[in-house]
N, C-alpha and C positions, 0 to 999 in steps of 0.2 A: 365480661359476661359472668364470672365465676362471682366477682364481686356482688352480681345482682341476685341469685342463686343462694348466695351464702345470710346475704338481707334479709331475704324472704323466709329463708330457714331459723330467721333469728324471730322474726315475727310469724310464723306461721299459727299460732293461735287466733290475732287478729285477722286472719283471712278467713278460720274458721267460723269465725262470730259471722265476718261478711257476707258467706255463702248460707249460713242459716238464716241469717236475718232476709236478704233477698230471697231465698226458699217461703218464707212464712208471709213476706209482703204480698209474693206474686199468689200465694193461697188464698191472701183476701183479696186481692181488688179482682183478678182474673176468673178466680172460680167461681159458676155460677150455685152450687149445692153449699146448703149451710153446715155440713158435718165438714164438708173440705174447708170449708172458711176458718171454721170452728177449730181445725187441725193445724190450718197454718198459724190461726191464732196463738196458740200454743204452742207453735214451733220458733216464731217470733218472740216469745215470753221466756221462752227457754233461753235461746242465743243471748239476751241481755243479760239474763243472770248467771249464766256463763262470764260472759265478758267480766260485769262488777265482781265476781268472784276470783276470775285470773288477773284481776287491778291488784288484789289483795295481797297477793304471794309476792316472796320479794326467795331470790336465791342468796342463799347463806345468815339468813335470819331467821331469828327461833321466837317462840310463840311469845306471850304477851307477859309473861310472869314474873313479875320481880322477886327474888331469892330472899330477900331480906327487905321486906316493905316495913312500914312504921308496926308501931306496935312493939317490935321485938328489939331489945335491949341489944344490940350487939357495937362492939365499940370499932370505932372509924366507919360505922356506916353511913353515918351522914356526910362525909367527905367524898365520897364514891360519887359522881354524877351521873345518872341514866343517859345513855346514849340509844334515841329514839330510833336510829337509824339502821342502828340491829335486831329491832323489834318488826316480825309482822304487822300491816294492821290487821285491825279484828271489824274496823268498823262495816268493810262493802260484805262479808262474810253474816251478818248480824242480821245487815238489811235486807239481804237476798233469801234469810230464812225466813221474813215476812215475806218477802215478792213472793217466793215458792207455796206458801201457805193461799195468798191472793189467788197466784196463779191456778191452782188445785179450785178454791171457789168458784174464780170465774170459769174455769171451763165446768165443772157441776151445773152450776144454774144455765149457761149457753147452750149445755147440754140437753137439759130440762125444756128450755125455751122450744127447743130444737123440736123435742117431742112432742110440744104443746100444739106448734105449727104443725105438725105432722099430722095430729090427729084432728084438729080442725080444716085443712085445705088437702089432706091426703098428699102430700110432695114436699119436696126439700128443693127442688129446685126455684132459683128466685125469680125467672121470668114466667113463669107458672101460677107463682103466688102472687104477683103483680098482677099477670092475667085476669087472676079472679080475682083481684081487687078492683080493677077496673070493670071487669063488667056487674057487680056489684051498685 
């Protein structure tokens, strides 16, 4: 039992993506208001880029910078071979500062939508707005 305990504490990151992501799922399909959709949305958007950002980290690796890159004259450096495996990557870190930027857009404009619907059927809520679509 210690042994399963001890697993889980080795991964306990990935459990936390697990529980945000189900948090943000159950916001959209379950909820019937679009700010609460709207939030799970974002709570889901969040936990990915979470996750691809804890891919990225490695323990006892140091950042991306080679000390003596081309260019500089220094003698036996070309002998030295980079060993990638000491390196971070940089790449999931890179891409998740686009998702984040995304992610800030689309909730702005769902936001916006939000209020659009708002001010034209009076309600957020969606069997409301269906309502009145239907009797339309």
């Amino acid at each position: 039992m210690s042994d399963f305990f001890s697993s889980v504490a080795d991964y306990y990151n990935y459990l936390i993506y697990i529980v945000l992501m189900v948090i943000g799922l159950y916001a959209i399909i379950a909820k019937k208001n679009l700010v609460k959709k709207i939030v799970g949305m974002n709570i889901f958007q969040t936990a990915i880029i979470l996750f691809y950002v804890s891919i990225g980290a490695k323990r006892g690796a140091t950042i991306p910078i080679i000390e003596h890159g081309h260019g500089e004259a220094v003698h036996g450096a070309g002998s030295q071979a980079i060993k990638a495996a000491e390196y971070i990557n940089p790449l999931p870190h890179v891409l998740m500062l686009t998702a984040i930027v995304v992610a800030v857009a689309t909730l702005g404009v769902a936001l916006a939508l939000a209020i659009r619907v708002y001010n034209r059927y009076e309600t957020l809520e969606e069997d409301e707005i269906l309502a009145q679509l239907r009797e339309k």
